[in-house]
C-alpha positions as a Markdown table, in Angstrom:
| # | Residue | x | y | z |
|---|---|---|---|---|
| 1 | Unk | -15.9 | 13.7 | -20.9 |
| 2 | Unk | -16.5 | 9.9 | -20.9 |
| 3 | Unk | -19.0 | 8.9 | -23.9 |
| 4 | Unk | -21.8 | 8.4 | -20.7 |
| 5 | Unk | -21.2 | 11.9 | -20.1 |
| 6 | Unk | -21.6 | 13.1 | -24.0 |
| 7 | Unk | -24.9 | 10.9 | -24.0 |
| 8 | Unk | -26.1 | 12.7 | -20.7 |
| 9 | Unk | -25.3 | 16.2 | -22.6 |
| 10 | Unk | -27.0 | 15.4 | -25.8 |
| 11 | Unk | -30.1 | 13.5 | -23.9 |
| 12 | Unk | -30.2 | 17.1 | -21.7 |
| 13 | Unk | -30.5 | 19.9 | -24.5 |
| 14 | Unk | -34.0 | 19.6 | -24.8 |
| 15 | Unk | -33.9 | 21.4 | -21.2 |
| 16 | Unk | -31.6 | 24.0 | -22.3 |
| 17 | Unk | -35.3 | 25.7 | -23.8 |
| 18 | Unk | -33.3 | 27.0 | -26.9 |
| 19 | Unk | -35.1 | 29.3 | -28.4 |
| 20 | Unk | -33.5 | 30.5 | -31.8 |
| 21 | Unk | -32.0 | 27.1 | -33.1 |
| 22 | Unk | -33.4 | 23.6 | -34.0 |
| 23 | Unk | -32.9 | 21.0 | -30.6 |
| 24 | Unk | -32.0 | 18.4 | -33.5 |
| 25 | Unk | -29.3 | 20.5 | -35.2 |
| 26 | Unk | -27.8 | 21.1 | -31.6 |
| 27 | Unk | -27.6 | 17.9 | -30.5 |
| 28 | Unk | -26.4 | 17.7 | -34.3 |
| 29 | Unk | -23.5 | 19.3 | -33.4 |
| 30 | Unk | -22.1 | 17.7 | -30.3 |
| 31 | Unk | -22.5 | 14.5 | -32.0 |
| 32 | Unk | -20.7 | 15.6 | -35.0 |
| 33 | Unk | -18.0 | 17.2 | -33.0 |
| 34 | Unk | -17.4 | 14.6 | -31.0 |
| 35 | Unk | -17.6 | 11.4 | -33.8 |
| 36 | Unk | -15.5 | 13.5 | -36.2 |
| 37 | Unk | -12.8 | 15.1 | -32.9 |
| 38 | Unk | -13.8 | 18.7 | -34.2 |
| 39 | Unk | -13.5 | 22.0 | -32.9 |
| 40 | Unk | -16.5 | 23.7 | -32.3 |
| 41 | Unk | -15.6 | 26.7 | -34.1 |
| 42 | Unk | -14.2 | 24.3 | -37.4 |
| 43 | Unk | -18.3 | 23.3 | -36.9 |
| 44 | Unk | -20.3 | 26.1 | -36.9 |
| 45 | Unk | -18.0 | 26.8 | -40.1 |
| 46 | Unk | -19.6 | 24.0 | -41.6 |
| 47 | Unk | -22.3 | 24.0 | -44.9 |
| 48 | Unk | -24.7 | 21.1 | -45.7 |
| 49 | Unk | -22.6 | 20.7 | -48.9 |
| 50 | Unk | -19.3 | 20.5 | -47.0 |
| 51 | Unk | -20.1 | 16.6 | -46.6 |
| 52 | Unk | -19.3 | 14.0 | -49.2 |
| 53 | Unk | -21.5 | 11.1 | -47.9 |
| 54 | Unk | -20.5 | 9.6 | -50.6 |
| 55 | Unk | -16.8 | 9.4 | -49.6 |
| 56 | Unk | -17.5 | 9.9 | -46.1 |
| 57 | Unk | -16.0 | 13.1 | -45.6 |
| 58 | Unk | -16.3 | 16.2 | -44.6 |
| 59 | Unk | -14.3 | 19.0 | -45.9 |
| 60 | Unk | -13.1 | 21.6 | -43.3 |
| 61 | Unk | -11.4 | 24.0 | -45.5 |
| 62 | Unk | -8.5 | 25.5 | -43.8 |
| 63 | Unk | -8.6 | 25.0 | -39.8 |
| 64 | Unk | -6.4 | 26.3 | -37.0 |
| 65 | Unk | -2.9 | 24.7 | -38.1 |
| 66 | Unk | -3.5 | 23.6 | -42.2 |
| 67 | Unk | -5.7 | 24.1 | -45.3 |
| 68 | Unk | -7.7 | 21.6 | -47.3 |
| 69 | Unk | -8.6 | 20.0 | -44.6 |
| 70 | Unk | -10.5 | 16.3 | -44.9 |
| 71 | Unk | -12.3 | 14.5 | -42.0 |
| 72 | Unk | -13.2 | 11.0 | -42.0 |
| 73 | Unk | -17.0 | 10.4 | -41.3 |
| 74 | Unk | -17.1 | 7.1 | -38.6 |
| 75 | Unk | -19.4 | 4.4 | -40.5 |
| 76 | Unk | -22.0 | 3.6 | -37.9 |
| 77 | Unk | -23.0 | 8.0 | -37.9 |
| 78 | Unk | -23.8 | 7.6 | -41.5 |
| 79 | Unk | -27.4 | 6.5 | -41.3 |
| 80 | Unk | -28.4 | 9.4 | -38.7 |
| 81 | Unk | -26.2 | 11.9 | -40.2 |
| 82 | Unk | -27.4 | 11.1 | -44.1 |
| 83 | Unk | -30.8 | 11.6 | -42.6 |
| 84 | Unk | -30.2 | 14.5 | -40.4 |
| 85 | Unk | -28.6 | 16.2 | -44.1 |
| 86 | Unk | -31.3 | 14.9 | -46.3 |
| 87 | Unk | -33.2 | 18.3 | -46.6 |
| 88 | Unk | -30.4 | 20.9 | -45.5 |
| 89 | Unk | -28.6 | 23.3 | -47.4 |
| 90 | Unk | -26.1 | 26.3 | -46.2 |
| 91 | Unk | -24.6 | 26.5 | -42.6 |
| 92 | Unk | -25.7 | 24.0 | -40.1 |
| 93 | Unk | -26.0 | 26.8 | -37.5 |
| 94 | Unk | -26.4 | 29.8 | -39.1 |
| 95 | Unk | -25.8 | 32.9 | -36.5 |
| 96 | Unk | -24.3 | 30.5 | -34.0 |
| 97 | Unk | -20.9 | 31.6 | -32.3 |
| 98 | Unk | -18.9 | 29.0 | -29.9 |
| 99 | Unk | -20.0 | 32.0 | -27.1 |
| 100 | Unk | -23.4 | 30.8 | -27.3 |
| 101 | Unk | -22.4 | 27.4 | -27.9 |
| 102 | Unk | -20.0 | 27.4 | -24.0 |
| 103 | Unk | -23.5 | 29.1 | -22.8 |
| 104 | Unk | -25.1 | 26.4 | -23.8 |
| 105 | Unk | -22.5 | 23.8 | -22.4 |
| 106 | Unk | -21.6 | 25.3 | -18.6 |
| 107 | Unk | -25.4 | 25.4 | -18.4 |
| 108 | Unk | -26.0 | 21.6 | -19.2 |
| 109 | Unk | -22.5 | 21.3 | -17.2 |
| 110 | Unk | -23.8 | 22.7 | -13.8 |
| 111 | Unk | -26.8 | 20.8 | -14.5 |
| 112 | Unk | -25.5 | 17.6 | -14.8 |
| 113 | Unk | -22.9 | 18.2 | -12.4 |
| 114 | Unk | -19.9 | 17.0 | -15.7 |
| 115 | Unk | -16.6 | 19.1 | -14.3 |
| 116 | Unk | -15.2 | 19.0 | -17.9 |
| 117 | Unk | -17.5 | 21.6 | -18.7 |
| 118 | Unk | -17.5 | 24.0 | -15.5 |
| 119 | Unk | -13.9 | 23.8 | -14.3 |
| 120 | Unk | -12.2 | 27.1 | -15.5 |
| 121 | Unk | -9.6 | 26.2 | -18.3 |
| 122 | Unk | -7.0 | 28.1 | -15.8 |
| 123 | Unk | -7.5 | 25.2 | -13.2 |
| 124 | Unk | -7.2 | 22.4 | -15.6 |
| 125 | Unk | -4.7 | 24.2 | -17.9 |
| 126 | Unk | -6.3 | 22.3 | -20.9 |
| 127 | Unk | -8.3 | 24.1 | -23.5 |
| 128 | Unk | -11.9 | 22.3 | -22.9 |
| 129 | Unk | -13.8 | 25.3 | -24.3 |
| 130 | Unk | -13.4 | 24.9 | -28.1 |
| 131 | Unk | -11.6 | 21.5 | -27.7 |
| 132 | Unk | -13.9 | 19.5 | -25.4 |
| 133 | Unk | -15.7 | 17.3 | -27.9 |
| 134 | Unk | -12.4 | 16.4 | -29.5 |
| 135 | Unk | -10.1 | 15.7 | -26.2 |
| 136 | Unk | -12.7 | 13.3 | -25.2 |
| 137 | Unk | -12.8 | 11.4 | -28.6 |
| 138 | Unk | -9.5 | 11.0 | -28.9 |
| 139 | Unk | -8.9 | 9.9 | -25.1 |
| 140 | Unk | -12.0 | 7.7 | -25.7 |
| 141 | Unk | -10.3 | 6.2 | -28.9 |
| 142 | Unk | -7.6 | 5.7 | -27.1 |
| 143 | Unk | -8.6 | 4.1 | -23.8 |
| 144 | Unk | -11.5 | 1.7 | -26.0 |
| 145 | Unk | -14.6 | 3.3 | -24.1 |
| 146 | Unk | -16.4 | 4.9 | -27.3 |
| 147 | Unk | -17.7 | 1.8 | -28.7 |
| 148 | Unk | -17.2 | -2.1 | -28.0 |
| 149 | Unk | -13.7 | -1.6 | -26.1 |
| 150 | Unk | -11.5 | -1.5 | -29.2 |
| 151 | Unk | -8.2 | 0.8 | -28.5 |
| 152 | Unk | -6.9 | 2.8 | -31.1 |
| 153 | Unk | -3.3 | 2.8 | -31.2 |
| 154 | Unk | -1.8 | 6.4 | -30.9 |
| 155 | Unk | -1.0 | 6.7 | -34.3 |
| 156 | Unk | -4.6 | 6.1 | -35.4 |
| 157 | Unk | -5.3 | 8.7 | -32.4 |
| 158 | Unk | -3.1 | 11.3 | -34.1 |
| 159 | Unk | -4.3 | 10.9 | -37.5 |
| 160 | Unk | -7.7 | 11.1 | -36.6 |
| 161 | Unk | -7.4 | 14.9 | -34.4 |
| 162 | Unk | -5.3 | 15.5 | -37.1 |
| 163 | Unk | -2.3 | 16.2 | -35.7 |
| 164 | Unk | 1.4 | 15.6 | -37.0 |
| 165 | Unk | 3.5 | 14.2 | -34.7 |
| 166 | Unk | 2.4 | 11.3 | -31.9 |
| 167 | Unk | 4.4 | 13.8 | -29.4 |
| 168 | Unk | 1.8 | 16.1 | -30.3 |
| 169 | Unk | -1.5 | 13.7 | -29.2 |
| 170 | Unk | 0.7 | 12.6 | -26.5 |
| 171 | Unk | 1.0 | 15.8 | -24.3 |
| 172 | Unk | -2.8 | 17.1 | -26.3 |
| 173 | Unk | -4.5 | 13.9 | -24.5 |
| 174 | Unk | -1.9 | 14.4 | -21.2 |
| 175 | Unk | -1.1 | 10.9 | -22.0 |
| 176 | Unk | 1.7 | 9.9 | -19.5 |
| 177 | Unk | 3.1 | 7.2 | -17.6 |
| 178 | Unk | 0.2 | 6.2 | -15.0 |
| 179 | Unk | -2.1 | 6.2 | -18.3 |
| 180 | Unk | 0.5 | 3.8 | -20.0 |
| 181 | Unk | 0.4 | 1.6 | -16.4 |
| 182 | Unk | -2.7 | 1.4 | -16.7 |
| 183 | Unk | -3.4 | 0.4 | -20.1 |
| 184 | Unk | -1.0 | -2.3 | -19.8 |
| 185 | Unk | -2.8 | -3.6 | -16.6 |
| 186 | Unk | -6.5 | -3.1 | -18.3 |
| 187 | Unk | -4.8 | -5.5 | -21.3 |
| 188 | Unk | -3.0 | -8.2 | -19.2 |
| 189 | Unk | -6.4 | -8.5 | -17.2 |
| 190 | Unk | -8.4 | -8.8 | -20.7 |
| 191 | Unk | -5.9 | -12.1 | -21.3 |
| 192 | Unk | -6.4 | -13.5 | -18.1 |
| 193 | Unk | -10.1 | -13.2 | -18.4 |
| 194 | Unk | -10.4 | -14.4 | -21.9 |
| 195 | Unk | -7.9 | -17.5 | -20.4 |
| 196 | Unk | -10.3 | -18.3 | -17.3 |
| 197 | Unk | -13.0 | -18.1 | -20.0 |
């Protein structure tokens, strides 16, 4: 999902008529999960005193492939997100299960017509359900569309999902050699433009 995509989702849940759970701690969580390249299920594990604003962490505990896990909070989420914790305490969705969560998400999908979210995983042979928000960071982090067109270098990629080995990010991202093409093209047509300039 490109970031106009996320914003589409998040500006949609409103329409979703939730019922049980706070609109604001929804659209809470896609935010969070995609800023901070989480699994949904690592965030509906998550407590109001599992972030260190201070620090700008968030602590996951032990996750799918390690313990102790620490996330980096992005700078420019700490405003909304010190805001959106001011008050809380305990789970951020309490009751919440990443069933009702890909309810919530083929719904807003067929809706907004976004393929990422209503392609069966055995089409795309990707894991979209509980990795969505974090495929689509990282492959925004790495193509420079999440913010003002800076690419992160794999590495930075890697580190940030967490992963341990660029090979891993790599084929996680389904980064190959026509993505490689055309990030060199994207770059040697930045330098022209920045020449004519």
């Amino acid at each position: 999902m490109p970031p106009e995509q996320v914003e589409a989702l998040i500006n949609y849940i409103p329409q979703l008529k939730i019922k049980k759970w706070n609109v604001v701690d929804v659209v809470m969580m896609i935010k969070i999960c995609y800023w901070l390249g989480l699994r949904i299920g690592e965030y509906l594990k998550l407590k109001a005193e599992d972030f260190d604003l201070e620090h700008r962490e968030v602590y996951l505990g032990k996750t799918k492939t390690e313990s102790n896990v620490y996330v980096t909070i992005p700078p420019h989420i700490m405003p909304e997100l010190t805001n959106y914790l001011f008050d809380k305490k305990g789970p951020l969705l309490p009751g919440c299960n990443r069933f009702i969560v890909y309810h919530w998400l083929v719904k807003a999908g067929k809706a907004l017509d976004i393929p990422a979210l209503t392609t069966k995983q055995s089409e795309t042979k990707e894991n979209t359900k509980c990795h969505i928000f974090r495929k689509s960071i990282g492959k925004d982090m790495l193509y420079g569309t999440h913010t003002d067109g800076t690419k992160a270098p794999l590495n930075v990629v890697s580190a940030s999902l967490r992963h341990t080995n660029l090979q891993t990010t790599s084929e996680y991202l389904k980064v190959n050699r026509a993505d490689v093409k055309e990030w060199w093209d994207m770059a040697t047509k930045d330098k022209e433009e920045i020449k004519l300039d």
